[in-house]
N, C-alpha and C positions, 0 to 999 in steps of 0.2 A: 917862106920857103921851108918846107921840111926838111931836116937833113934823112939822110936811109943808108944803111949800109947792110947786109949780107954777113952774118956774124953765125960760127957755130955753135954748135949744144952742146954740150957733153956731160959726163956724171960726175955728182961729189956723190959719194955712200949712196944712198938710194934714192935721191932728190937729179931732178937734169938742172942745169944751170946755165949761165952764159954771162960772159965779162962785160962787161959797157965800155965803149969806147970814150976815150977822155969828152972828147968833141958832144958826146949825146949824154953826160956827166951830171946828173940830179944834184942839188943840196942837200946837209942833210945826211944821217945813218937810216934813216927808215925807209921804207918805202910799200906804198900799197899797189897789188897787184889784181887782176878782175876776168873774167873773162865773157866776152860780149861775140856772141857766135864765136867764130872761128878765130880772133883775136884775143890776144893777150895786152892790156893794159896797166902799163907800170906806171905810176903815180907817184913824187914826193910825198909820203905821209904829212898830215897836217900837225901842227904842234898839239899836245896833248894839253889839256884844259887842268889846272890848277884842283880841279874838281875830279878829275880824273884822277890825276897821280894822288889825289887822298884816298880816294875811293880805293885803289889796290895797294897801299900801307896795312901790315899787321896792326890788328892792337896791343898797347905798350902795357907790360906786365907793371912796369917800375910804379914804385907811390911817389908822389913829389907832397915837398915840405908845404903847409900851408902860407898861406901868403898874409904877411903884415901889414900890407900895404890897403889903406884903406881906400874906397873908391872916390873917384873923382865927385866935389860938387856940381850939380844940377847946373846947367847953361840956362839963360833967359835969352827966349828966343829974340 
């Protein structure tokens, strides 16, 4: 059963907007939105891939200390 309610519009600054009612409540801060003809399609964004959030990290100016630490010996398989 779907749930449906009849909800208004209205404006923040130059964006329309609209509250979610607790009952139709995503997980979640993100959310992806689409439109598919005349509908609008709000989605739970999917969690962002490990690969992703390296991928928009700055590069680090700082130098790091060299490492002492000599590498592990060779494993026999």
């Amino acid at each position: 059963m779907t749930a449906e309610r009849r909800l208004r519009l209205f404006r923040n600054g130059r964006s329309r907007a609209v509250r979610i009612p607790r009952e139709l409540e995503m997980p979640g801060s993100e959310a992806v939105i689409r439109r598919d003809g005349q509908r609008l399609i709000l989605e739970p964004a999917p969690p962002r891939s490990l690969l992703a959030v390296l991928a928009s990290l700055e590069p680090s100016e700082e130098t790091f200390p060299p490492i002492d630490d000599a590498p592990p010996d060779p494993v026999d398989p």
